[in-house]
C-alpha positions as CSV (number, residue, x, y, z in Angstrom):
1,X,4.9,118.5,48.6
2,X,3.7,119.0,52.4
3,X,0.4,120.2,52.1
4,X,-1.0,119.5,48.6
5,X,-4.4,117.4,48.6
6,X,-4.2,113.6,48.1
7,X,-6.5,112.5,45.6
8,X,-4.5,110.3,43.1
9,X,-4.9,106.6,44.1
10,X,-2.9,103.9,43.7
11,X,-3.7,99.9,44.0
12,X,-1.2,97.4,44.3
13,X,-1.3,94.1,45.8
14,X,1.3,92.6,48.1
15,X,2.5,89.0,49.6
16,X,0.7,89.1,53.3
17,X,4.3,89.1,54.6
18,X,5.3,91.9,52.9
19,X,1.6,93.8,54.2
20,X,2.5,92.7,57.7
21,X,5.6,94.0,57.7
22,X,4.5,97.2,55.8
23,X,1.8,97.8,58.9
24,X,4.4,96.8,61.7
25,X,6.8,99.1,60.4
26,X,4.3,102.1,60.2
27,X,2.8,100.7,64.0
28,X,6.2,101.4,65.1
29,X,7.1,104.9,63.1
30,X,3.5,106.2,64.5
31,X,2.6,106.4,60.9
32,X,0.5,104.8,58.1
33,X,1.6,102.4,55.6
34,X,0.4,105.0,52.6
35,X,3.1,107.6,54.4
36,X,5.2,104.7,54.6
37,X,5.1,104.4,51.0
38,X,5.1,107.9,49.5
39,X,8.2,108.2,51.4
40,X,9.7,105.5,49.9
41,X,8.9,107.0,46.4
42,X,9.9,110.2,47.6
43,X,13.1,109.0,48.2
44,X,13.6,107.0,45.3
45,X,12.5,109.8,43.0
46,X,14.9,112.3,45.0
47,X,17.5,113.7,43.2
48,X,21.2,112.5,44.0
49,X,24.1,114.1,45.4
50,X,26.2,113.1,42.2
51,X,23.5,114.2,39.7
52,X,23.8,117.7,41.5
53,X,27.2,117.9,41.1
54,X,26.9,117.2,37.5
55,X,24.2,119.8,37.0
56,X,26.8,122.6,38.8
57,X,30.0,121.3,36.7
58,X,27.6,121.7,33.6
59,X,26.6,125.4,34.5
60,X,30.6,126.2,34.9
61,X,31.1,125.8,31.9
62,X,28.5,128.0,30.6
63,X,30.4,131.1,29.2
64,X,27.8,133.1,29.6
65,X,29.4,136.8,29.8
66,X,29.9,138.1,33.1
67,X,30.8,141.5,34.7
68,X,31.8,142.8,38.4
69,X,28.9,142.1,40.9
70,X,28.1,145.6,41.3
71,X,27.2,146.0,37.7
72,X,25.5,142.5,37.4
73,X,23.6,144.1,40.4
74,X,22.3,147.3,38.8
75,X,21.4,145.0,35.5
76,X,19.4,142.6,38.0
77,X,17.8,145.5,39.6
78,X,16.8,147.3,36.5
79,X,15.3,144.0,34.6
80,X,13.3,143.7,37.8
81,X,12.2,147.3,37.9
82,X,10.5,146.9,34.4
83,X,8.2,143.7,35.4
């Protein structure tokens, strides 16, 4: 999500504490608190190690059928080839 364009806004009202310690916090990083923030819902939006592991154990056990990789190759190649 690096360089998309910002335009979605968001309002939300805080406890002055909470705001000072939001704008000390981004002082000290170099940042701003709306970088501050997006990072926190980045991160609480990030996908977890376990849930990754549970996505691979789920593909294991697809029996999808399967040959030698040279074969799988030449049917990957050819499927390409007719795009």
């Amino acid at each position: 999500m690096g360089d998309e364009k910002l335009d979605a806004r968001l309002e939300i009202r805080l406890h002055p504490e909470k705001l000072k310690k939001l704008k000390d916090e981004a002082a000290a990083k170099n940042t701003s608190v709306g970088n501050l923030v997006r990072e926190a819902i980045d991160q609480h939006y990030e996908v977890s190690r376990e849930d990754k592991i549970k996505a691979v154990q789920q593909m294991a056990h697809i029996n999808a059928p399967v040959t030698n990789w040279e074969q799988m190759k030449k049917e990957i190649e050819s499927g390409y080839l007719k795009k």
